[in-house]
C-alpha positions as CSV (number, residue, x, y, z in Angstrom):
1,X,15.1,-18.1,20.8
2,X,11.2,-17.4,20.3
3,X,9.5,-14.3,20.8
4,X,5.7,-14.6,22.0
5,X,3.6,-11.4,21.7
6,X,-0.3,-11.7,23.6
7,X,-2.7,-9.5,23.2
8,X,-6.1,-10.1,21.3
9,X,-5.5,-11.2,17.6
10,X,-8.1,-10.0,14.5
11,X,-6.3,-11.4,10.9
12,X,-8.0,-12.4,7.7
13,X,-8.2,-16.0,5.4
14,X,-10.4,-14.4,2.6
15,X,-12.3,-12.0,1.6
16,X,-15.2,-11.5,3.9
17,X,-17.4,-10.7,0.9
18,X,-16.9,-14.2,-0.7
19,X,-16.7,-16.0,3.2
20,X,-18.9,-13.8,5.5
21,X,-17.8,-14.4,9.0
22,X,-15.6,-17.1,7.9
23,X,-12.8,-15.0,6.6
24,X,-11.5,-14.0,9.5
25,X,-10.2,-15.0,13.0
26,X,-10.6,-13.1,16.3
27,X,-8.9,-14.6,19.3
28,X,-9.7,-13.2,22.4
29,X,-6.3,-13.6,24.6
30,X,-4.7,-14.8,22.1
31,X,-0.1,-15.5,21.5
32,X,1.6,-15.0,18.2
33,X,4.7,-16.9,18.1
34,X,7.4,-15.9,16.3
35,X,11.1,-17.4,15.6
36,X,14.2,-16.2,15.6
37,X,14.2,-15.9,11.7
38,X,10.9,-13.7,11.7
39,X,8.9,-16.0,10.9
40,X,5.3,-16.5,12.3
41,X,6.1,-20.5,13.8
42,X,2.2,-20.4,16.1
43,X,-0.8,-18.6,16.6
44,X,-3.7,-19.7,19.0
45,X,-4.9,-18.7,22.3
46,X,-2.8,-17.8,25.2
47,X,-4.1,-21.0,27.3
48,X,-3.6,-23.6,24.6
49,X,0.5,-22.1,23.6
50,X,1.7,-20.8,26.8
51,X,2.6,-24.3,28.3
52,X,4.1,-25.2,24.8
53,X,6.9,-23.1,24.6
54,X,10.2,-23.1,25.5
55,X,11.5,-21.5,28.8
56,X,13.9,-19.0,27.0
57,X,10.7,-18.0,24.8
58,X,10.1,-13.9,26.0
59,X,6.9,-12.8,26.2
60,X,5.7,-9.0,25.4
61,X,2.4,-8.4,27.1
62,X,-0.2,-6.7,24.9
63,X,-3.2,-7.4,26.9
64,X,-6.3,-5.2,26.1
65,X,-4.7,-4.5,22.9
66,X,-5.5,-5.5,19.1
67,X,-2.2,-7.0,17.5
68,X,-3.3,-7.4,13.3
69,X,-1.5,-7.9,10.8
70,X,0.5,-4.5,9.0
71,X,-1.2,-2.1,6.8
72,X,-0.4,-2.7,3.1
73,X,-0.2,0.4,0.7
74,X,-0.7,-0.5,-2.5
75,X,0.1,3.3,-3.8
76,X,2.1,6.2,-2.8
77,X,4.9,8.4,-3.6
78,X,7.7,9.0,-1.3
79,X,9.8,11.8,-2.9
80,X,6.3,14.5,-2.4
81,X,6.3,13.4,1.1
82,X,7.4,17.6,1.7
83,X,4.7,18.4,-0.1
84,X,1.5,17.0,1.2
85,X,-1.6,18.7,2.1
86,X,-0.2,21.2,-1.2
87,X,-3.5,23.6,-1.7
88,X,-5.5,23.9,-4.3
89,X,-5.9,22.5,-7.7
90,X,-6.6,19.5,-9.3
91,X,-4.4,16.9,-11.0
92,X,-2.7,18.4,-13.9
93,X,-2.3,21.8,-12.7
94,X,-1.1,19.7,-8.8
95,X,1.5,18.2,-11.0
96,X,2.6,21.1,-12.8
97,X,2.6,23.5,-9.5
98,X,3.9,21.2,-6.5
99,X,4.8,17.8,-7.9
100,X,7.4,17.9,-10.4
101,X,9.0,21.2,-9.1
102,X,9.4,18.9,-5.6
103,X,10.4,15.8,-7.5
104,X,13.4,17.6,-9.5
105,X,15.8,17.7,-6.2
106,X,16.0,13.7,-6.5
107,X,18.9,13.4,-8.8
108,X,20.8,14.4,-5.3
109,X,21.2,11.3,-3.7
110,X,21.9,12.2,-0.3
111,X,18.9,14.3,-0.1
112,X,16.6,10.9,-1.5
113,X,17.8,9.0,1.7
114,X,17.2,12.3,4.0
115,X,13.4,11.9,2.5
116,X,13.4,8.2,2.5
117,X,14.4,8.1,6.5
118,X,11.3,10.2,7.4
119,X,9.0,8.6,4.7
120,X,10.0,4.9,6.3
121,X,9.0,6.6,10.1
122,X,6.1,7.4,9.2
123,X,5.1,4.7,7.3
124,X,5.9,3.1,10.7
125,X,4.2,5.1,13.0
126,X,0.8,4.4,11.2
127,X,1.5,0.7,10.7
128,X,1.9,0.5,7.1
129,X,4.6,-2.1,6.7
130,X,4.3,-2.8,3.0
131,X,3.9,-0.4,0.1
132,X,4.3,0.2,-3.3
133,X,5.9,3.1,-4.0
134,X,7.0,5.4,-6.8
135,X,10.3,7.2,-6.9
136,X,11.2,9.9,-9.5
137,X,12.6,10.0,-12.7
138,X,15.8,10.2,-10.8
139,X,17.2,6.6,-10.6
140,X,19.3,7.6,-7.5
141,X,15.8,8.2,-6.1
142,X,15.5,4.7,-6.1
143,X,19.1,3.7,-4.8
144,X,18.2,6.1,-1.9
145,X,15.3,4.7,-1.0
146,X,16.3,0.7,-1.5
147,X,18.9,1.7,0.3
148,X,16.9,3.2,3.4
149,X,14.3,0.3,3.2
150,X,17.0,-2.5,3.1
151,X,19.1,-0.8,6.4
152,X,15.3,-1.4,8.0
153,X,14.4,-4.9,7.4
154,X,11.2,-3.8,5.0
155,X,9.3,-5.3,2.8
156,X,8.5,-3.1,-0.3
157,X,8.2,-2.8,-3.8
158,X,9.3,0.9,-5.5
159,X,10.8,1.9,-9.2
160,X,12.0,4.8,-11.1
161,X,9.3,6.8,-12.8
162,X,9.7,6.6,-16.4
163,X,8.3,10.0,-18.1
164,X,9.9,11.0,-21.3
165,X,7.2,14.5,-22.7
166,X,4.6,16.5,-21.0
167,X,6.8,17.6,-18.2
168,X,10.1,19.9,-17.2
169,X,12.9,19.1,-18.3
170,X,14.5,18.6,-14.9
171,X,11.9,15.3,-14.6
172,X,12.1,13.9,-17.6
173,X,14.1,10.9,-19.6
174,X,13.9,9.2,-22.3
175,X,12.7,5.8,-24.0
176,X,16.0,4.5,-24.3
177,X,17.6,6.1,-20.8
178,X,14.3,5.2,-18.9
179,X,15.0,1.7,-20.4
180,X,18.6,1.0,-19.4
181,X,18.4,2.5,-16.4
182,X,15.0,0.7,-15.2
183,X,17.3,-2.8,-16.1
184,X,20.2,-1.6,-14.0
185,X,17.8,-0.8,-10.9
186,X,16.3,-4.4,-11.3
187,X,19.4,-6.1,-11.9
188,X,20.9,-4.1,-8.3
189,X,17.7,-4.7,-6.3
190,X,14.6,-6.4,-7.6
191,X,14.6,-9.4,-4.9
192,X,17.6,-8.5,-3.0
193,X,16.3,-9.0,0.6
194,X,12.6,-7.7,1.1
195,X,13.1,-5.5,-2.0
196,X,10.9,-5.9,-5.0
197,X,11.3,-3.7,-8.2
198,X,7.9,-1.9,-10.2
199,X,8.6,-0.9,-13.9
200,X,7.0,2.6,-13.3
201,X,5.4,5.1,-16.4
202,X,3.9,7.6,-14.3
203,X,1.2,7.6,-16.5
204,X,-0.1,7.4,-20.5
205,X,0.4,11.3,-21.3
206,X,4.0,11.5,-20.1
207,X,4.9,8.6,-21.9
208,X,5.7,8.5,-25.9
209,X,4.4,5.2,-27.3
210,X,8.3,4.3,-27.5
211,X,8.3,4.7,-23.6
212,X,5.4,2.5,-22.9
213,X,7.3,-0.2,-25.5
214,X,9.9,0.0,-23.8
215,X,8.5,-0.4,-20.3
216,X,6.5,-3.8,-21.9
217,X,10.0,-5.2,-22.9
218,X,11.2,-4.6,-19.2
219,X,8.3,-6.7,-18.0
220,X,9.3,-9.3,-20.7
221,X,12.6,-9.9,-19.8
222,X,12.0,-9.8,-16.2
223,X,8.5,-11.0,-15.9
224,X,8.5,-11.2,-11.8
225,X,8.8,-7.7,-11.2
226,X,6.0,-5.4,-11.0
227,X,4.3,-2.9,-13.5
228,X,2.8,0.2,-11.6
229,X,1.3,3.4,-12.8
230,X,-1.7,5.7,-12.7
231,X,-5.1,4.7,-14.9
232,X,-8.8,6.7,-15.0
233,X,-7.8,9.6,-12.4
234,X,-9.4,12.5,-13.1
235,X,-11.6,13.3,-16.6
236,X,-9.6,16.0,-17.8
237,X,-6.9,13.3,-18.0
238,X,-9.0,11.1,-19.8
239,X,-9.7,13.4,-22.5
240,X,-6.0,14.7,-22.5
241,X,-4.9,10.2,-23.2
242,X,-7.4,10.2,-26.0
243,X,-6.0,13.6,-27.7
244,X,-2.6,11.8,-27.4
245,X,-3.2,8.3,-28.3
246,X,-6.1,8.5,-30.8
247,X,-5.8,4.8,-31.9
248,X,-6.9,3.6,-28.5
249,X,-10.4,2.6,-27.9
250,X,-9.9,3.7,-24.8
251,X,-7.3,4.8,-21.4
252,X,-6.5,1.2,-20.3
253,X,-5.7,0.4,-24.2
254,X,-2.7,2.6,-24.3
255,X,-1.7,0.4,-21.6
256,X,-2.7,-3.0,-23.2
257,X,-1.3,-2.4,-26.6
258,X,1.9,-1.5,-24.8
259,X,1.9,-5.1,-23.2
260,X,1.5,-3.3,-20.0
261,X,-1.3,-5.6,-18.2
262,X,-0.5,-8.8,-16.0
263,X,-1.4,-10.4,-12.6
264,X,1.5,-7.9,-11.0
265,X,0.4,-5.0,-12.9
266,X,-1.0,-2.4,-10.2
267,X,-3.2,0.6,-12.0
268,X,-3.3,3.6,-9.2
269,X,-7.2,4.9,-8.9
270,X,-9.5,3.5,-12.0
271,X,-12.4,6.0,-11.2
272,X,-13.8,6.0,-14.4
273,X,-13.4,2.7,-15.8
274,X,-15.6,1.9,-18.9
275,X,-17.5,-1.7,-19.2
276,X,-14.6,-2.9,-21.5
277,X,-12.2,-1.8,-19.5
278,X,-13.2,-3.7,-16.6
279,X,-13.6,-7.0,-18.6
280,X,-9.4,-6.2,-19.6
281,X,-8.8,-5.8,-16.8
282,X,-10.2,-9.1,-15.0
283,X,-9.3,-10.8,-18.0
284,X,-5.7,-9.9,-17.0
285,X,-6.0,-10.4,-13.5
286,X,-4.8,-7.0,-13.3
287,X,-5.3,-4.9,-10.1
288,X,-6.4,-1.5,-8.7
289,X,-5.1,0.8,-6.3
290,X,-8.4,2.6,-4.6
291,X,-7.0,5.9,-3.3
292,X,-10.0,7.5,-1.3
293,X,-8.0,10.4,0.6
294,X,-6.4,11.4,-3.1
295,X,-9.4,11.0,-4.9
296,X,-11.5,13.4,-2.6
297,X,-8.7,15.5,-1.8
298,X,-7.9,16.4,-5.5
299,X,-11.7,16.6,-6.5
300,X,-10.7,12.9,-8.9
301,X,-14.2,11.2,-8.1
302,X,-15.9,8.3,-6.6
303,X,-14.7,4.8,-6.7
304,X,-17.2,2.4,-7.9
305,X,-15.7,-0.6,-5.6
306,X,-19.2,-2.4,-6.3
307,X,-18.7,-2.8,-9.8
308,X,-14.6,-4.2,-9.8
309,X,-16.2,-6.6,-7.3
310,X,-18.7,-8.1,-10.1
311,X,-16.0,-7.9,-12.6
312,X,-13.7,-9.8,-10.2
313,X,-11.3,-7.4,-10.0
314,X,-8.4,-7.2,-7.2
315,X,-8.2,-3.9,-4.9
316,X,-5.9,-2.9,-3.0
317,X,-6.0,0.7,-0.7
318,X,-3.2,3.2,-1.5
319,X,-2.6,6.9,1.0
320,X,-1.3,8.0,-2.9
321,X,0.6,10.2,-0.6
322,X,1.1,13.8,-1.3
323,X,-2.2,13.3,-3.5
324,X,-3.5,11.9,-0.6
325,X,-3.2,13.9,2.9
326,X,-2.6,11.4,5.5
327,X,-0.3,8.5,5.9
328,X,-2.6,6.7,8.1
329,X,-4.4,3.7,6.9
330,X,-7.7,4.7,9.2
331,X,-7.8,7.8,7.3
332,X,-8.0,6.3,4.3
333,X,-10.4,3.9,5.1
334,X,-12.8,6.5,6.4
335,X,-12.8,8.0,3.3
336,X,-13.8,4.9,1.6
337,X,-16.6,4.3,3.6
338,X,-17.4,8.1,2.6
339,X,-16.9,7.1,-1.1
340,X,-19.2,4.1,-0.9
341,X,-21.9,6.2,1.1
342,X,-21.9,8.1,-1.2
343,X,-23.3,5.9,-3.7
344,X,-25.3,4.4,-1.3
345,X,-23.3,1.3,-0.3
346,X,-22.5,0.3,3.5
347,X,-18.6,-0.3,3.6
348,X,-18.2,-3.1,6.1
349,X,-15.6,-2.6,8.4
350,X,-14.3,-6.4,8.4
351,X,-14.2,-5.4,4.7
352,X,-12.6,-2.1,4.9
353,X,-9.7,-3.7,7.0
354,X,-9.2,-6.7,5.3
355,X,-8.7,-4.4,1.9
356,X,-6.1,-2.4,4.2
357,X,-4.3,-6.4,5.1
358,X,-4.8,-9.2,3.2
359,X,-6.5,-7.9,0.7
360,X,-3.4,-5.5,-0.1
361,X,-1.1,-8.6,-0.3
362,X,-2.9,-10.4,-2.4
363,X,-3.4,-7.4,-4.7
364,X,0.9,-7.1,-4.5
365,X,0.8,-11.0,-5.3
366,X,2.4,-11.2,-1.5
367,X,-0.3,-12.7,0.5
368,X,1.8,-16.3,1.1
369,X,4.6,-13.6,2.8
370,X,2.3,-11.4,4.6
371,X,-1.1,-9.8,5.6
372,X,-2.1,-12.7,7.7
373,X,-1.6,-14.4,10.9
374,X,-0.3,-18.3,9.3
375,X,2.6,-20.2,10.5
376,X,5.7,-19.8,8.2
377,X,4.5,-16.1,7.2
378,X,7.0,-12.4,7.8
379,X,5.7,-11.4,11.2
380,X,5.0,-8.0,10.3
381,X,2.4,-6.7,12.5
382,X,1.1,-3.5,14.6
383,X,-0.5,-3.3,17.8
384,X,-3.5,-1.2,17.8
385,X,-4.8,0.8,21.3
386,X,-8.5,0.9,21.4
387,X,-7.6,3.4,24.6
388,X,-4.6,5.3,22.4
389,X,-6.8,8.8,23.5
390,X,-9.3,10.0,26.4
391,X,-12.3,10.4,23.4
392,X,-11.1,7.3,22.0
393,X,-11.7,5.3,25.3
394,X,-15.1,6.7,25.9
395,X,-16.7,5.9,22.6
396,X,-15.4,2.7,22.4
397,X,-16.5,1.6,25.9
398,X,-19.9,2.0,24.4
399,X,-19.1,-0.7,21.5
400,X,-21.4,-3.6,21.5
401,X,-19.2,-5.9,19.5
402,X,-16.4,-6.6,17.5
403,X,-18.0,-5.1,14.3
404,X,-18.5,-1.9,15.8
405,X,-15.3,-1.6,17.7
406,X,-13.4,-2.2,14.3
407,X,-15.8,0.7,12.8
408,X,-15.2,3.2,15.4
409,X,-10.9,2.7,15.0
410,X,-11.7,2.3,11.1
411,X,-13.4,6.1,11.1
412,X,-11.8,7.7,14.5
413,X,-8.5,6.1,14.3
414,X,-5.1,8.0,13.3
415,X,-1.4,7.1,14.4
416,X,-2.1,7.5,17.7
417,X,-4.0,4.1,17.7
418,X,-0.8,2.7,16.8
419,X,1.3,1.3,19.8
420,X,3.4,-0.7,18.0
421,X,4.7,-1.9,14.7
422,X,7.0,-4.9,14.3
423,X,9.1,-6.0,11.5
424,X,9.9,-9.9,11.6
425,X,9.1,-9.4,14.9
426,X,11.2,-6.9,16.4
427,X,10.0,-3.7,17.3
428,X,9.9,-1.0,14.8
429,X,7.8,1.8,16.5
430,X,6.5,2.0,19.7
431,X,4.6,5.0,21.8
432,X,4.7,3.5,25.4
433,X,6.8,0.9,27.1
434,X,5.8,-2.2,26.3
435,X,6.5,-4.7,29.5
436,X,8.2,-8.1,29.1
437,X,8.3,-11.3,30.9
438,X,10.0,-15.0,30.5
C-alpha cells in the first residue's frame, strides 16, 4: 500500500549557483508518493497524481504547508549533546574544560544509548534526518549509538574518535587499539541497514603520526567507509599542528601524507585554508563541513565559502553540536548568511537551503539515496509550517515570493517550524495532528 503526502513541494537538482533557477522545483499543490518500501515511487502536482493512484493509497493532508526534503548534517557530536551552550573559552581550553571531561562517561554503554535516544529526538524535531557524527574514543559509544539509530530506521554515518596524546587519560587510546577496534566497528556496522561507518581522528594534535597511519590503512582496506575529522578551526590550533608536525608544509599535509584525503573524506570547518590547501583539496575531491553556529560561537572565524566555490570544493553545513549551540538547521543557516555578510557576500536563500539538502548529500556521497524529491529515492522528508508561531504568520503574510518566504524561515525559523519529519515515509515527529483521508 502507497502513502501520498500533499502539501507544497520545494527540492533541489543542482546547485543553484551552477543552474540559477533551474536547480530547483517548486510545486504549488503538489503529492509525493511514496511505497510501501520507503521509497519515493511519484512526485508531481496534486491534479496530475491524484487520479493515478490506487484506491487503498492514504493520503496525509499538508496543504498550506512546505514538505522538502530532510536536513543533512554533515558535522556534529552526539556524546557533548549535555554540554551545549558550555560558556566561555575557545577551542583548546572548550576541549580541555567541557569536552573531554563530558566525553569520558562513554565507555558506559547504557549511558551512550540514554544520550543517543535524546540526540536522535532532537535531531528529529528540527528535521535533520542525516548526519555525520562523531562518537568518543569509547567504541561502545558507537555500539550505543548504531544501536539507537538502527531501532529508528536512520540514515547516518558515525565512528569512534581515534585520539592517542594531548588529552586525559580517560579519552585516549592508542595507534594499535584505535586501529583494531575502528575494524571491529566497521566489520559490525559499516552498511548494516542505513548505517555507514567514518574512520574518525579527532584531529592532527591528538594524533601521533602512527595514529594517522593507521587511520589511512583503515581507509585502505575498507575504502567505502568514510574519513571524518576536524581541519583549520581556530589559529591557535594551527600553530599548535605546525609545532607538532614540523615536516608539513602545512595543516591539511598532516592529513595528506597520512593518506587521509579522498572523495568521502569530510574535513569539519577549514576557516583558514591556505591557496595550496585548497588546490589538495579539490584535487582530492575532498569536502568541507562549514560550521557557522560553532565557528561564531567559539570565536573560530569566518568561512570564506566564496573561495571553496572557485576552487571547486564540496560543502556541506554541520550544527558541530555542542561547539555549535543549536540543533536547528535554520539556525545554522542564519549564521551563514551572517558569516557571508560579513565579508560582504549575499547568501542566497535557494542556496543556503540547498547546502542544508542536497548539497549535504552530495557532500556525504549520498545524494542518489537522499536530499531530493526523485522517484526511487529514501523518502526522508520534513514538513515545514510557515504559520508554526503568531510572529511567524505575520511576517510572512508580507512575503512577496518564494525567495523571500524561504529567507524569512531560513533567518526566523527554529524547531517550531517543523511540523513533521518522516523517515521512509512514516512519521517520525510531529507537533499537531496531521489529518488523513483515502
Amino acid at each position: 500500500m502507497a502513502n501520498a503526502f500533499r502539501g507544497n513541494l520545494l527540492f533541489f537538482t543542482a546547485d543553484p549557483k551552477d543552474a540559477g533557477e533551474q536547480a530547483w522545483q517548486y510545486i504549488e499543490d503538489g503529492l509525493l508518493v511514496v511505497d510501501d518500501s520507503g521509497l519515493i515511487r511519484q512526485v508531481g502536482s496534486y491534479a496530475s497524481l491524484v487520479d493515478q493512484l490506487d484506491s487503498s493509497t492514504v493520503i496525509t493532508d499538508h496543504r498550506g504547508k512546505l514538505l522538502m526534503p530532510g536536513f543533512v548534517d554533515c558535522h556534529i557530536h552526539y556524546p557533548q549533546t549535555e554540554m551545549i551552550a558550555a560558556y566561555g573559552t575557545q577551542l583548546l581550553d572548550w576541549l580541555q574544560t567541557h569536552t573531554f571531561p563530558v566525553e569520558s562517561q562513554f565507555s558506559d554503554y547504557d549511558y551512550g544509548v540514554k544520550i543517543a535516544e535524546r540526540f536522535c529526538t532532537e535531531l528529529l524535531r528540527n528535521g535533520t534526518t542525516t548526519a555525520l557524527v562523531f562518537g568518543t574514543v569509547h567504541p561502545e559509544s558507537v555500539d550505543a549509538f548504531f544501536t539507537v539509530a538502527q531501532q529508528r530506521q536512520l540514515r547516518m554515518i558515525a565512528g569512534k574518535v581515534m585520539m592517542d596524546r594531548n588529552a586525559p587519560d580517560s579519552v585516549l587510546d592508542s595507534a594499535a587499539s584505535s586501529y583494531s577496534e575502528s575494524k571491529a566497528l566497521i566489520e559490525k556496522w559499516h552498511g548494516v541497514d542505513r548505517l555507514s561507518y567514518a574512520v574518525t581522528p579527532r584531529f592532527a594534535p591528538t594524533s601521533t603520526p602512527e595514529q594517522l597511519a593507521q587511520a589511512g590503512r583503515l581507509l585502505e582496506e575498507y575504502p567505502d567507509v568514510y574519513l571524518h575529522t576536524h581541519l583549520s578551526e581556530n589559529r591557535d590550533e594551527l600553530a599548535w599542528v605546525q609545532s607538532l608536525f614540523p615536516e608539513s608544509s602545512h595543516y591539511l599535509d598532516v592529513y595528506d601524507q597520512a593518506g587521509l584525503l579522498g572523495p568521502r573524506s569530510v574535513f569539519a570547518h577549514g576557516i583558514h585554508l591556505c591557496d595550496d590547501e585548497c588546490q589538495r583539496m579539490a584535487r582530492t575531491d575532498s569536502v568541507i563541513a562549514h560550521c557557522p553556529s560553532s565557528n561564531l560561537f567559539l570565536g573560530s572565524g569566518l568561512f570564506n565559502l566564496s573561495k571553496m566555490d572557485d576552487y571547486g570544493i564540496r560543502v556541506g553545513i554541520g550544527s558541530d553540536v555542542g561547539g555549535g549551540s543549536s540543533f536547528s538547521a535554520f539556525d545554522s543557516l542564519a549564521d551563514a548568511y551572517k558569516i557571508q555578510q560579513l565579508q560582504n557576500v549575499n547568501l542566497d536563500p535557494f542556496r543556503a537551503l540547498y547546502l542544508a539538502t542536497l548539497g549535504g548529500a552530495k557532500a556525504l556521497s549520498l545524494d542518489h539515496q537522499i536530499g531530493s524529491f526523485q522517484a526511487g529515492m529514501e523518502a526522508d522528508f520534513i514538513v515545514l509550517d510557515p504559520q508554526a508561531t503568531d510572529f511567524l504568520a505575520f511576517r510572512t503574510e508580507h512575503c512577496r515570493n518564494l525567495k523571500e518566504l524561504l529567507f524569512v524561515l531560513n533567518t526566523l525559523g527554529d524547531d517550531r517550524v517543523i511540523a513533521a519529519t518522516y523517515i521512509l515515509g512514516q512519521l517520525a515527529h510531529s507537533t499537531a495532528t496531521v489529518e488523513g483521508d483515502n
